[in-house]
PyMOL Python script that loads the backbone (N, CA, C, O; Angstrom):
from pymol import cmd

cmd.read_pdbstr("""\
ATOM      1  N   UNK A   1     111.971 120.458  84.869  1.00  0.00           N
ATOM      2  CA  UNK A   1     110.555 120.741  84.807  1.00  0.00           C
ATOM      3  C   UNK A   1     110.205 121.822  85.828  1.00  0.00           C
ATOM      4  O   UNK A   1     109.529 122.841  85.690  1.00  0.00           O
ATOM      5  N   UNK A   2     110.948 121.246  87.064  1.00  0.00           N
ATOM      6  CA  UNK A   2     110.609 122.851  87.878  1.00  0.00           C
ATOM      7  C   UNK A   2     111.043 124.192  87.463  1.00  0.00           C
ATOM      8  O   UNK A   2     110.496 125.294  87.514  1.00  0.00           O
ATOM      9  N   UNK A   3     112.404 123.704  86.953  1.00  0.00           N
ATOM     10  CA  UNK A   3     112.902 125.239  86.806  1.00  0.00           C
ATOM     11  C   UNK A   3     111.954 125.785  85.413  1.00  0.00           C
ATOM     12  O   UNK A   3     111.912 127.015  85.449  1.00  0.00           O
ATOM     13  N   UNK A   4     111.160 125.208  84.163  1.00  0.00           N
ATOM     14  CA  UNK A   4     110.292 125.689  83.850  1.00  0.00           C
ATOM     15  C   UNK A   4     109.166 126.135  84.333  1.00  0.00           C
ATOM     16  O   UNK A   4     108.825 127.291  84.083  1.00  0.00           O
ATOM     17  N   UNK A   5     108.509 125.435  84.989  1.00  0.00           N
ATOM     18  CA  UNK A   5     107.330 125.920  86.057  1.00  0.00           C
ATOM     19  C   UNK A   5     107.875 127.415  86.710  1.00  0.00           C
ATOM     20  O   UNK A   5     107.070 128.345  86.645  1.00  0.00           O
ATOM     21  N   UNK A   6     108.766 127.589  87.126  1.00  0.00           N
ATOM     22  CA  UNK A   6     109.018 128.536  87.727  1.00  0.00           C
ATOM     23  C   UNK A   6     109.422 129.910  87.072  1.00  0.00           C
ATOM     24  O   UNK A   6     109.214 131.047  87.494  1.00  0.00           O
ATOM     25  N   UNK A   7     110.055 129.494  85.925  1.00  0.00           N
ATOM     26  CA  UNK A   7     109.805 130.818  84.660  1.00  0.00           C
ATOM     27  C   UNK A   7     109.118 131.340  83.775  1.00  0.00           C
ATOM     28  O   UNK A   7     109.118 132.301  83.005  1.00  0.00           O
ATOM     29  N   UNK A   8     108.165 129.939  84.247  1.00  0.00           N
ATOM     30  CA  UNK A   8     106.741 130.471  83.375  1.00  0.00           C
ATOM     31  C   UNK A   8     105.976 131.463  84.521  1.00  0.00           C
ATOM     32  O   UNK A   8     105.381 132.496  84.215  1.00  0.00           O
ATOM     33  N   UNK A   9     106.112 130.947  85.886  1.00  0.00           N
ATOM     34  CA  UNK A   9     105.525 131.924  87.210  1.00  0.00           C
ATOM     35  C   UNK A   9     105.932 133.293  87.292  1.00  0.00           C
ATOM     36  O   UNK A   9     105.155 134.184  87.635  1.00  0.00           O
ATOM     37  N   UNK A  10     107.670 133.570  86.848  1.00  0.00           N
ATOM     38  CA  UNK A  10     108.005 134.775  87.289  1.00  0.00           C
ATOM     39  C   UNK A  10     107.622 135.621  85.601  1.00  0.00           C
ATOM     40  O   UNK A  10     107.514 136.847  85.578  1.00  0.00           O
ATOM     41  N   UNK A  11     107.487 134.954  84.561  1.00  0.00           N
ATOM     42  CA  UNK A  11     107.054 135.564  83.589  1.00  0.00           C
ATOM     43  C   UNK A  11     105.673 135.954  83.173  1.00  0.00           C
ATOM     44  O   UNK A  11     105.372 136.681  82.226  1.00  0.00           O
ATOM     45  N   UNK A  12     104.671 135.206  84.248  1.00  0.00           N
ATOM     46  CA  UNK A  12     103.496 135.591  84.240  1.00  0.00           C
ATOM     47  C   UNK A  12     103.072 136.809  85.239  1.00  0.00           C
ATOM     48  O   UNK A  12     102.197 137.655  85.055  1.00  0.00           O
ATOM     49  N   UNK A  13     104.091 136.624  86.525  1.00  0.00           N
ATOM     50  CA  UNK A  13     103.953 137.758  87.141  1.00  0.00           C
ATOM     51  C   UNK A  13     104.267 139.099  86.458  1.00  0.00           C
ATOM     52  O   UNK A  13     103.541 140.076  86.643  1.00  0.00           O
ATOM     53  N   UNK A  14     105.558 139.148  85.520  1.00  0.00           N
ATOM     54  CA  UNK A  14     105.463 140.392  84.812  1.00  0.00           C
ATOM     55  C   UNK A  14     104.886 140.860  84.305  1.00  0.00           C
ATOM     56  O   UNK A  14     104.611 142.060  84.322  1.00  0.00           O
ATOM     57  N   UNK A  15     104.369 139.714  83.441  1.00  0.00           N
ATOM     58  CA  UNK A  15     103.189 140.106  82.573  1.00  0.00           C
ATOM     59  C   UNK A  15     101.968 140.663  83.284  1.00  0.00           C
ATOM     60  O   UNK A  15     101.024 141.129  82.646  1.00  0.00           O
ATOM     61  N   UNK A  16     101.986 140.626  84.230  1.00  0.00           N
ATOM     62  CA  UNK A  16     100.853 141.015  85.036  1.00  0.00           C
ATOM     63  C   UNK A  16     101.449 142.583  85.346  1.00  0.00           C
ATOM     64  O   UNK A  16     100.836 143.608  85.047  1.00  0.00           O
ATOM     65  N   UNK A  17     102.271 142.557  85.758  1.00  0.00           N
ATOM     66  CA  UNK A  17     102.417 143.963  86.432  1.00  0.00           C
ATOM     67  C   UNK A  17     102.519 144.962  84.743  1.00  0.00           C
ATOM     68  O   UNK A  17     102.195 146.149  84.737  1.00  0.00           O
ATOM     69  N   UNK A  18     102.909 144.391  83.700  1.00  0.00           N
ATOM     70  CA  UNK A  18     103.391 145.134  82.522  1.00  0.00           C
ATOM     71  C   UNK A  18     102.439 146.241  82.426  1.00  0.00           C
ATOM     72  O   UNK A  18     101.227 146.213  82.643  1.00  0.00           O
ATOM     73  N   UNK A  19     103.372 147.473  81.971  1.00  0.00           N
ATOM     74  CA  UNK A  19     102.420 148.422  81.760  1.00  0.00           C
ATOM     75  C   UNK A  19     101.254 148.283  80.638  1.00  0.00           C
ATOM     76  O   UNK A  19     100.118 148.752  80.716  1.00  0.00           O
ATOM     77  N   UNK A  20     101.832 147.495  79.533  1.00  0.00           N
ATOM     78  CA  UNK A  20     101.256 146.929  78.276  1.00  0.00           C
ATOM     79  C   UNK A  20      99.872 146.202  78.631  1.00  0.00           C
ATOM     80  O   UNK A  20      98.849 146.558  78.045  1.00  0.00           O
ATOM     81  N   UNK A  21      99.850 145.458  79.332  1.00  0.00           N
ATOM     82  CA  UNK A  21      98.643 145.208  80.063  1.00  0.00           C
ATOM     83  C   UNK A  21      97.500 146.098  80.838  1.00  0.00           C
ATOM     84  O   UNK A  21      96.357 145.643  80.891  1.00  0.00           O
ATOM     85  N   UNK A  22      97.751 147.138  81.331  1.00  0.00           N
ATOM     86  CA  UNK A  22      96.920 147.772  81.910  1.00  0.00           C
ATOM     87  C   UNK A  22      97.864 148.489  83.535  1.00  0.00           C
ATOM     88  O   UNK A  22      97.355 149.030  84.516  1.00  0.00           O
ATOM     89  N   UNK A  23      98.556 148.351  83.399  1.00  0.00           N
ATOM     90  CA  UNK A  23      99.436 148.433  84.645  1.00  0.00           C
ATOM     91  C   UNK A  23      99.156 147.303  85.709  1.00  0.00           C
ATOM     92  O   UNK A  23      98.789 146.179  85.366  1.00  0.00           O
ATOM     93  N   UNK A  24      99.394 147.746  87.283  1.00  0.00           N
ATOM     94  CA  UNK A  24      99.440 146.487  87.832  1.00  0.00           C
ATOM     95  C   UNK A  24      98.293 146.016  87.844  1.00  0.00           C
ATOM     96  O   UNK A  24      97.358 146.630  87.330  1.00  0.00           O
ATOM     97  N   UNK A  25      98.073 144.271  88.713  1.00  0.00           N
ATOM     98  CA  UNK A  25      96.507 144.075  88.858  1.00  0.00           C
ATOM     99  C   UNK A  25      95.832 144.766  89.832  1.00  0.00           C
ATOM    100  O   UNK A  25      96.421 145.262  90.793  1.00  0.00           O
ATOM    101  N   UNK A  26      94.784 144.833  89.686  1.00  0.00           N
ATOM    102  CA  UNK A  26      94.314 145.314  90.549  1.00  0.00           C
ATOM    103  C   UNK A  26      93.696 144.664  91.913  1.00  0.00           C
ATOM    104  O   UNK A  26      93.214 145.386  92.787  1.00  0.00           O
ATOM    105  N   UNK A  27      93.741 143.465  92.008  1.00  0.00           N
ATOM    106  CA  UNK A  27      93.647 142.566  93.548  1.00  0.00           C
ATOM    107  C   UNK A  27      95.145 141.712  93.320  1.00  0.00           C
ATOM    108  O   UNK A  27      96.022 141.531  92.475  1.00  0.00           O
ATOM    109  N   UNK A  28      94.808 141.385  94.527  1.00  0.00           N
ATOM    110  CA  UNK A  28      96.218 140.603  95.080  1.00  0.00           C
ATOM    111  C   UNK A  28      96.003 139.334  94.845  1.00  0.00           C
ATOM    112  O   UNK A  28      96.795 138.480  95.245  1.00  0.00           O
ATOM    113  N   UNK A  29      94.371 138.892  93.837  1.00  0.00           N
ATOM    114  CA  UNK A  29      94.306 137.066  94.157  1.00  0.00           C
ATOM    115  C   UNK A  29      95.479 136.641  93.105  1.00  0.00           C
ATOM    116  O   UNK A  29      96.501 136.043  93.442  1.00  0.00           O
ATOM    117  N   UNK A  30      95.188 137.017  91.882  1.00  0.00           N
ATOM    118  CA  UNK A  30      96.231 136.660  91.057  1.00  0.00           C
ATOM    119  C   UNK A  30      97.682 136.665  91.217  1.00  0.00           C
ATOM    120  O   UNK A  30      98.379 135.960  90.488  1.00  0.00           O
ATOM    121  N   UNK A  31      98.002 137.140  91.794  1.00  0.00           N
ATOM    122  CA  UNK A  31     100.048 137.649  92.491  1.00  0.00           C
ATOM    123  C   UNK A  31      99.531 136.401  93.341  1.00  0.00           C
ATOM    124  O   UNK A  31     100.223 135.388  93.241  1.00  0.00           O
ATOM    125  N   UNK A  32      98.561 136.348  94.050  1.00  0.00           N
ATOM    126  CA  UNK A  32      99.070 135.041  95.664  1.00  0.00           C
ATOM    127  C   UNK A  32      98.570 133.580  94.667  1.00  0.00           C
ATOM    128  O   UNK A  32      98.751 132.465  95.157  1.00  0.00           O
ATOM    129  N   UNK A  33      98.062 133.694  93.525  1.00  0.00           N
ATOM    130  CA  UNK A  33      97.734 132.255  93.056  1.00  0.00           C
ATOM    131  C   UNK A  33      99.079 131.971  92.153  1.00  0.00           C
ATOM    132  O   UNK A  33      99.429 130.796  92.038  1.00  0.00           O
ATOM    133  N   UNK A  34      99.783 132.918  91.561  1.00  0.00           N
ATOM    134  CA  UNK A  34     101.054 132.637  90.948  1.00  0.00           C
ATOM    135  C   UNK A  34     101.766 132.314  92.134  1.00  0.00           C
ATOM    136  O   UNK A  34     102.649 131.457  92.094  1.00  0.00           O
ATOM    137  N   UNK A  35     101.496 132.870  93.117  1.00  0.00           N
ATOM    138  CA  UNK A  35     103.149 132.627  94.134  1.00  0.00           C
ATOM    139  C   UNK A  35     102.506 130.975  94.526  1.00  0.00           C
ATOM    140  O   UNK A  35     103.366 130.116  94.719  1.00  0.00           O
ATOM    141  N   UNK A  36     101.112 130.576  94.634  1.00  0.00           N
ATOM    142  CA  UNK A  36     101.461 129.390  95.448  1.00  0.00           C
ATOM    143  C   UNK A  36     101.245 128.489  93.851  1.00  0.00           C
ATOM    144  O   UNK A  36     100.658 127.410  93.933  1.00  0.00           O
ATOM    145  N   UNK A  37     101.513 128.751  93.066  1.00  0.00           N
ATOM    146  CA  UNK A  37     101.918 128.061  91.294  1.00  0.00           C
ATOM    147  C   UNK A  37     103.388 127.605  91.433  1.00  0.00           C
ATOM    148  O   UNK A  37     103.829 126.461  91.325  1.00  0.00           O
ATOM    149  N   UNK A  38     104.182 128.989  91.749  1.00  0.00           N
ATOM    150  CA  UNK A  38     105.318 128.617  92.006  1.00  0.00           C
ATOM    151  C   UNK A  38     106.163 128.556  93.374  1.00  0.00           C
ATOM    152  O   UNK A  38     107.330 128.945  93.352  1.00  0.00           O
ATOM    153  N   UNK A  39     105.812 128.261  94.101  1.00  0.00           N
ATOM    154  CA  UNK A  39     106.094 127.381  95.468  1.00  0.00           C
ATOM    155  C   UNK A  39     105.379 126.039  95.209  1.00  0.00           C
ATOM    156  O   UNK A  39     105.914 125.225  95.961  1.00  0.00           O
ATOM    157  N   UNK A  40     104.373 125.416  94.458  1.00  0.00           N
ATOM    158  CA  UNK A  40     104.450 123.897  94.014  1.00  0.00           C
ATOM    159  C   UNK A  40     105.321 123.537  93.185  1.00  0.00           C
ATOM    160  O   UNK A  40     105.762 122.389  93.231  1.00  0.00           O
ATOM    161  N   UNK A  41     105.876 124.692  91.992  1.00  0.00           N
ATOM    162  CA  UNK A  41     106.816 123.920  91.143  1.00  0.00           C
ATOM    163  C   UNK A  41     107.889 124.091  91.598  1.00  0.00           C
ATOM    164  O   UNK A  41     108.874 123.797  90.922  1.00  0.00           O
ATOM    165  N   UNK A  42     107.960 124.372  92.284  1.00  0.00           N
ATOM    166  CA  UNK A  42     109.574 124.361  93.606  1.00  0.00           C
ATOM    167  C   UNK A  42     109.506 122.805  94.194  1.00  0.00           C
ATOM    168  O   UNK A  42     110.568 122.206  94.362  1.00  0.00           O
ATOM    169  N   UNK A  43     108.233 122.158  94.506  1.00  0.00           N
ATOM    170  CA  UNK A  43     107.908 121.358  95.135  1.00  0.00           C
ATOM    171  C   UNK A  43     108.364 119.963  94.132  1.00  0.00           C
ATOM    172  O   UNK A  43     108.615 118.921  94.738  1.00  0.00           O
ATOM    173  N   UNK A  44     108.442 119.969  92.950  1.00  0.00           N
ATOM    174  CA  UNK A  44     108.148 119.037  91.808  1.00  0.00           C
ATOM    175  C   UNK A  44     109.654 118.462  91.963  1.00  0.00           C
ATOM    176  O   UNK A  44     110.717 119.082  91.994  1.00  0.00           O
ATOM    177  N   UNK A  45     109.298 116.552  92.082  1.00  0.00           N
ATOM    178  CA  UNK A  45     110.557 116.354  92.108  1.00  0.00           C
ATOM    179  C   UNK A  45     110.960 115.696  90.260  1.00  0.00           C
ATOM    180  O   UNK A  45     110.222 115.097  89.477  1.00  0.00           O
ATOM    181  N   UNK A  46     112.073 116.039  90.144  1.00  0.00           N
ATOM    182  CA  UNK A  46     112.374 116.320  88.395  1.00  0.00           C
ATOM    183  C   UNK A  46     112.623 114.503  88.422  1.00  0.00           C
ATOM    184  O   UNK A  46     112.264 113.796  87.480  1.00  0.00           O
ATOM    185  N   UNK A  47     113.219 114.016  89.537  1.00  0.00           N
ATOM    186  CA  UNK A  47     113.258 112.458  88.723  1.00  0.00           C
ATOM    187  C   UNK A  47     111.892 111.692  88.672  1.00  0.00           C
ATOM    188  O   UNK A  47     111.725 110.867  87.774  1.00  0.00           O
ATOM    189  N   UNK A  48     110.890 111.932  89.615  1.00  0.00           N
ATOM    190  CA  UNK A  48     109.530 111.292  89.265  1.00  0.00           C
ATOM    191  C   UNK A  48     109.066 111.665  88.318  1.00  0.00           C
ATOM    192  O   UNK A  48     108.558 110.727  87.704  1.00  0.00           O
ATOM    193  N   UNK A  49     108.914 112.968  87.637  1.00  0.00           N
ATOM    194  CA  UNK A  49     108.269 113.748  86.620  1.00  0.00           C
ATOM    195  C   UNK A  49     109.284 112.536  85.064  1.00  0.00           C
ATOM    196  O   UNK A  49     108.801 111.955  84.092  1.00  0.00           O
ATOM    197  N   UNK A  50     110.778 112.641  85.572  1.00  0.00           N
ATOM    198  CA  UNK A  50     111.044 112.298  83.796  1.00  0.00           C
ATOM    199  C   UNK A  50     111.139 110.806  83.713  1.00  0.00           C
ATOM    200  O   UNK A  50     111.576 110.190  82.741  1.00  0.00           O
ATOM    201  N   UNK A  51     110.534 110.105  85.207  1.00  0.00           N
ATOM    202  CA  UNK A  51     110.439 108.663  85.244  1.00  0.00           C
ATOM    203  C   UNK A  51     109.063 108.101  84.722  1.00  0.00           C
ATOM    204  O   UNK A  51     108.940 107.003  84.179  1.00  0.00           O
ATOM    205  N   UNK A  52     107.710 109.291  85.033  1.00  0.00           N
ATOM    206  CA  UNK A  52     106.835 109.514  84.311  1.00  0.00           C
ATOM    207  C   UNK A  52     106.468 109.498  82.691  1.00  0.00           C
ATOM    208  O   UNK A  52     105.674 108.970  81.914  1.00  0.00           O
ATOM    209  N   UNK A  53     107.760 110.584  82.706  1.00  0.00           N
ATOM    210  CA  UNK A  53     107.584 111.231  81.064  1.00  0.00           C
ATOM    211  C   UNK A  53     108.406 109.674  80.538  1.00  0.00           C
ATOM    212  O   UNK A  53     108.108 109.433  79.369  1.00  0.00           O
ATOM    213  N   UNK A  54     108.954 109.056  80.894  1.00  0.00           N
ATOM    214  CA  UNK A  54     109.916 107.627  79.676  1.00  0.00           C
ATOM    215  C   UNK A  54     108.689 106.363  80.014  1.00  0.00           C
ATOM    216  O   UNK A  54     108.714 105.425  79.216  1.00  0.00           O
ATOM    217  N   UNK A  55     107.589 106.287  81.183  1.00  0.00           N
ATOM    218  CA  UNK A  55     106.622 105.069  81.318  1.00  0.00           C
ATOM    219  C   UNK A  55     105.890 105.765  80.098  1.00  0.00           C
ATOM    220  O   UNK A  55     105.928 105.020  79.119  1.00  0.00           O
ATOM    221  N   UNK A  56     105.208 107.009  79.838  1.00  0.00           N
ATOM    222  CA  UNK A  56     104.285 106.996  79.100  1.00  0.00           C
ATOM    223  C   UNK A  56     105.040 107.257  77.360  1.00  0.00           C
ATOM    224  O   UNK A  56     104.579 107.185  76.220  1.00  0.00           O
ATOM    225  N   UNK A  57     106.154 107.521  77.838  1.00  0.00           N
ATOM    226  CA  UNK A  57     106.687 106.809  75.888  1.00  0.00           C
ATOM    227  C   UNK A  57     106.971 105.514  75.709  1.00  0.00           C
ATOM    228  O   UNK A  57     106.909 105.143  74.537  1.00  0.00           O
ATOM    229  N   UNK A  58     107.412 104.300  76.916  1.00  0.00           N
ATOM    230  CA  UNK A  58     107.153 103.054  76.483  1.00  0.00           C
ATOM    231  C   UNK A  58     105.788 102.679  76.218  1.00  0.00           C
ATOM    232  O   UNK A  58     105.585 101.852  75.328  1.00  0.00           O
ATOM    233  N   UNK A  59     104.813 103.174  76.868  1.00  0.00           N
ATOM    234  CA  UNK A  59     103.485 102.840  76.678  1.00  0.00           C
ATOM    235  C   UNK A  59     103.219 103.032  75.283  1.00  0.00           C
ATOM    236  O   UNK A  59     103.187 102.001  74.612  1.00  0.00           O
ATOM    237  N   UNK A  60     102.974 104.371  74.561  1.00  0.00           N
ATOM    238  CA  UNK A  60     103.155 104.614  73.574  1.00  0.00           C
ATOM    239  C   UNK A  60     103.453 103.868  72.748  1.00  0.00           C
ATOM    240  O   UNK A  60     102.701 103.658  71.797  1.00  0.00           O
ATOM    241  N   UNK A  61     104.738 103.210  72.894  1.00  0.00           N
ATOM    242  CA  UNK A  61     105.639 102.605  72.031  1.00  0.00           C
ATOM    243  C   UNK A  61     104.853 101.248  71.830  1.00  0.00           C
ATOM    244  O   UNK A  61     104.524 100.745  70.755  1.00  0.00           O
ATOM    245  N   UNK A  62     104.628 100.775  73.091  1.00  0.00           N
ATOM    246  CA  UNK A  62     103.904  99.514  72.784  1.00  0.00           C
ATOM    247  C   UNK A  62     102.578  99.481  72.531  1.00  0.00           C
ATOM    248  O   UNK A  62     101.999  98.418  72.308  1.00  0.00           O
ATOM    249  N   UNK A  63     101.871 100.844  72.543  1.00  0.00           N
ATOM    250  CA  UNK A  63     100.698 100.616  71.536  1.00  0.00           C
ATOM    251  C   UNK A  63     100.742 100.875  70.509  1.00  0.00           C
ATOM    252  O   UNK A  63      99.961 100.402  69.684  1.00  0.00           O
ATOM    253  N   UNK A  64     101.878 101.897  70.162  1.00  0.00           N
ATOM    254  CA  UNK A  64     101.491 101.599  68.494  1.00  0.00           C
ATOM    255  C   UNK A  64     101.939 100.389  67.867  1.00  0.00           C
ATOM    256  O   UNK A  64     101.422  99.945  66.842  1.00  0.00           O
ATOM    257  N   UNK A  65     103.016  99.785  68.551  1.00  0.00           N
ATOM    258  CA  UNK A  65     102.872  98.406  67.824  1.00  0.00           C
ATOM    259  C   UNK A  65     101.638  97.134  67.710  1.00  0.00           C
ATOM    260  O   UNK A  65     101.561  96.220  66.888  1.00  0.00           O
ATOM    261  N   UNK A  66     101.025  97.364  68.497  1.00  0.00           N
ATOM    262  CA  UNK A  66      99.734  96.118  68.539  1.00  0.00           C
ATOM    263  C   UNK A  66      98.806  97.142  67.388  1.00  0.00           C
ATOM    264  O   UNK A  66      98.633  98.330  67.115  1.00  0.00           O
ATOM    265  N   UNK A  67      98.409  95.886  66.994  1.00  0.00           N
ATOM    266  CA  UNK A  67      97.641  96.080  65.459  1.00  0.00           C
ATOM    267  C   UNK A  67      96.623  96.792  65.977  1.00  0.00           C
ATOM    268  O   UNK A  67      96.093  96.518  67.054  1.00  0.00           O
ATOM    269  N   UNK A  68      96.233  97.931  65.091  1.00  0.00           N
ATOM    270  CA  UNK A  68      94.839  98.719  64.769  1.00  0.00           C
ATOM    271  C   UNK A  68      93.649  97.923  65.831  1.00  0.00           C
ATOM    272  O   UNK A  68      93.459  98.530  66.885  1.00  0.00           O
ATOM    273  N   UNK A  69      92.808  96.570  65.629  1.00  0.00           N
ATOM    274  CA  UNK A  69      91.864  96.378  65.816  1.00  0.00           C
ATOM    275  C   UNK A  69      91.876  96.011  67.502  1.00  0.00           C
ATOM    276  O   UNK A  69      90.932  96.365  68.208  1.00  0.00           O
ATOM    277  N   UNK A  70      93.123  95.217  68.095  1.00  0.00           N
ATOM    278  CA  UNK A  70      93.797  95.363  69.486  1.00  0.00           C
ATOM    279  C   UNK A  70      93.796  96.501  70.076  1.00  0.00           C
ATOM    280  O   UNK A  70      93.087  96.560  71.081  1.00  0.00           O
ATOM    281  N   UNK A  71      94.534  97.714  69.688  1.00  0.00           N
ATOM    282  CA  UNK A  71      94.545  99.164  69.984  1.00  0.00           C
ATOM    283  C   UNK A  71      93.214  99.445  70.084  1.00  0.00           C
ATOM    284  O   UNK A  71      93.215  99.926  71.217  1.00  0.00           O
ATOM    285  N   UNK A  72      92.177  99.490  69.753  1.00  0.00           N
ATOM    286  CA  UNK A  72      91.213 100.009  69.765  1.00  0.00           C
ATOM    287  C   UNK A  72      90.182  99.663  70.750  1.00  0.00           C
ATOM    288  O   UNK A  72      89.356 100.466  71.184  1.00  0.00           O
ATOM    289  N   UNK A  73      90.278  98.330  71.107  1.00  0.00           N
ATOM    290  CA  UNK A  73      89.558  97.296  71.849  1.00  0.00           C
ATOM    291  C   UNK A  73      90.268  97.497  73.459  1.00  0.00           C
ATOM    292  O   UNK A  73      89.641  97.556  74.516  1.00  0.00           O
ATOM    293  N   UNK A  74      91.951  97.592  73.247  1.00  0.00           N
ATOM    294  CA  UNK A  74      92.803  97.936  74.862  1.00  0.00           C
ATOM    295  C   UNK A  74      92.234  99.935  75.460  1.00  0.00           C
ATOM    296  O   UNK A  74      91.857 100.503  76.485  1.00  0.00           O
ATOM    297  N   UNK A  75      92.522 100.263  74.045  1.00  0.00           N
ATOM    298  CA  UNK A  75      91.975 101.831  74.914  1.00  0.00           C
ATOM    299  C   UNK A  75      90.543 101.736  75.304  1.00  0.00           C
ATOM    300  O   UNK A  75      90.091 101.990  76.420  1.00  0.00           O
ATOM    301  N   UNK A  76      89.917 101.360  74.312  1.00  0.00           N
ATOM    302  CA  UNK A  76      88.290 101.279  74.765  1.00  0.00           C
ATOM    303  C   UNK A  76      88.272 100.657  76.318  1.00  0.00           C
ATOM    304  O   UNK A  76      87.500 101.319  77.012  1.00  0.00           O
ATOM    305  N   UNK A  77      88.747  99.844  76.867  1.00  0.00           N
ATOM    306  CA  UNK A  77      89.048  99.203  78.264  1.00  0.00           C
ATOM    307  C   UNK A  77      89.844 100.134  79.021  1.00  0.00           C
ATOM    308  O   UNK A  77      89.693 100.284  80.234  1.00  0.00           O
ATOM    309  N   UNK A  78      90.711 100.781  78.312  1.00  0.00           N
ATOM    310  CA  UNK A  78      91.357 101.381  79.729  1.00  0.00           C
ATOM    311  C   UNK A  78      89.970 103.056  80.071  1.00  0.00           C
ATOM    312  O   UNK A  78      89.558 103.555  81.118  1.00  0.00           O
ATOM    313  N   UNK A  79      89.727 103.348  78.745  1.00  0.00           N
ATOM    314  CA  UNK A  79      88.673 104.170  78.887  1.00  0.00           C
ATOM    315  C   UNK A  79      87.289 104.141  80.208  1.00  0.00           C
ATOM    316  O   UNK A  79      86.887 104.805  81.163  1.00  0.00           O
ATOM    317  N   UNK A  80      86.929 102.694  79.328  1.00  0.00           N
ATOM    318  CA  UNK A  80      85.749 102.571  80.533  1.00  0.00           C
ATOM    319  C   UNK A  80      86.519 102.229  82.299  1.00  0.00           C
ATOM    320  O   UNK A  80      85.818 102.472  83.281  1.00  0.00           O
ATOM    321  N   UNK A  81      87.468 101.862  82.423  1.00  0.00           N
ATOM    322  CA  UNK A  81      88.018 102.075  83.277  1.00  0.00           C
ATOM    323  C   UNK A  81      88.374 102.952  84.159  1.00  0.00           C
ATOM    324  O   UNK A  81      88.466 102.824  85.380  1.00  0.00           O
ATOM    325  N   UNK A  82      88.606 104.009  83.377  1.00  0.00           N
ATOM    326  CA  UNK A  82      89.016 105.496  83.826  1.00  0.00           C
ATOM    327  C   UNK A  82      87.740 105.893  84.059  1.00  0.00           C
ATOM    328  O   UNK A  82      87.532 106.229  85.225  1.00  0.00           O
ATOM    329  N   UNK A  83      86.733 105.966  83.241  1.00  0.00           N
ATOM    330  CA  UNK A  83      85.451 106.373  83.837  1.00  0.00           C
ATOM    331  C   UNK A  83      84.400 106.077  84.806  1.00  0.00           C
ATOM    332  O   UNK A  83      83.472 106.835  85.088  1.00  0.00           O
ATOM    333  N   UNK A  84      84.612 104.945  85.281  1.00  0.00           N
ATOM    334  CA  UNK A  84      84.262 104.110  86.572  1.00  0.00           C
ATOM    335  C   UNK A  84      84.743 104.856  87.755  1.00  0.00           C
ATOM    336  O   UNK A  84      85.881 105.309  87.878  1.00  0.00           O
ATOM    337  N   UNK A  85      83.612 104.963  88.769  1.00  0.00           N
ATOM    338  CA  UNK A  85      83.839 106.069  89.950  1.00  0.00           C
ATOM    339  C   UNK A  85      83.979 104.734  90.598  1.00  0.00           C
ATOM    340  O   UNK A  85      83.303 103.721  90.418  1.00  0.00           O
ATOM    341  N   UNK A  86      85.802 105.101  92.019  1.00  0.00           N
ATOM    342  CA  UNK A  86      86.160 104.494  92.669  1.00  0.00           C
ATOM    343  C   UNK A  86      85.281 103.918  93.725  1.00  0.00           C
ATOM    344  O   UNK A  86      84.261 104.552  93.994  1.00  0.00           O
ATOM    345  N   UNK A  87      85.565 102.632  94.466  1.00  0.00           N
ATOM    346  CA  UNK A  87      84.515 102.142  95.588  1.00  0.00           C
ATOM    347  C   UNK A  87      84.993 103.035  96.818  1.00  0.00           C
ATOM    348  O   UNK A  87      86.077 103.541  97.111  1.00  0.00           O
ATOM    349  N   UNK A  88      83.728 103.020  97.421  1.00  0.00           N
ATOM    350  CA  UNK A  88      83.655 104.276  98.538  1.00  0.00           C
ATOM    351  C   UNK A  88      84.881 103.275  99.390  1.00  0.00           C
ATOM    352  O   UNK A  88      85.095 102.092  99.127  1.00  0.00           O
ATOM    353  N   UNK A  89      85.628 104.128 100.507  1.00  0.00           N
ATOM    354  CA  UNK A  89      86.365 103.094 100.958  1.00  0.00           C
ATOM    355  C   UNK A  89      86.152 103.668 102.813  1.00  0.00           C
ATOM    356  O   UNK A  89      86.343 104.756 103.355  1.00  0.00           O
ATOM    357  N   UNK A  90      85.882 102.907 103.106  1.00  0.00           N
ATOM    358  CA  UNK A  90      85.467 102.945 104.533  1.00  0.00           C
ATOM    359  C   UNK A  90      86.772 103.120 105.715  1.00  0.00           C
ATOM    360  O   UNK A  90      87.808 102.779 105.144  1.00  0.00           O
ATOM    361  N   UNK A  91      86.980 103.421 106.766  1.00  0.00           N
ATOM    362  CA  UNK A  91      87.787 103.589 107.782  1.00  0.00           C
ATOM    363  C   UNK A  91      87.204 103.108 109.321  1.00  0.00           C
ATOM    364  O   UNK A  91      87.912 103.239 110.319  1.00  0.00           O
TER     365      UNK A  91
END
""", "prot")
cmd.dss("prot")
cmd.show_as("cartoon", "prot")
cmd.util.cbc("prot")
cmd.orient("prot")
């Protein structure tokens, strides 16, 4: 996953400089927002990411098996869930 992140960075930088485009950019924000794009996907560790990517295909897996009217009633809950702003948390 990083090493994609990171060839999508050095391929956007070309694309930026391409003459086909207009030649180079003309500010430096875009070149310093790709470089710190790819100095995070340098950062990305690949076994959390594909330990990620196999929880949300068991998930998957086990919702499409629960019947239609279940499915509909569990997302509706995880929904309003997700949309609920966290309790302030004090220190």
């Amino acid at each position: 996953m990083a090493y994609l992140l990171r060839s999508l960075a050095v391929i956007g930088v070309i694309a930026l400089n391409s003459p086909v485009h207009g030649g180079k950019a003309e500010d430096g924000g875009t070149t310093d927002t790709l470089r710190t794009v790819a100095k995070a996907a340098s950062q990305i560790d690949v076994r959390t990411v594909a330990n990620g990517a196999m929880a949300a295909r068991e998930a998957a897996e086990i919702l499409a098996g629960l019947d239609p009217e279940t499915r509909s009633r569990f997302l509706a809950l995880t929904l309003s869930a997700a949309n609920q702003k966290p309790l302030a948390t004090t220190r």
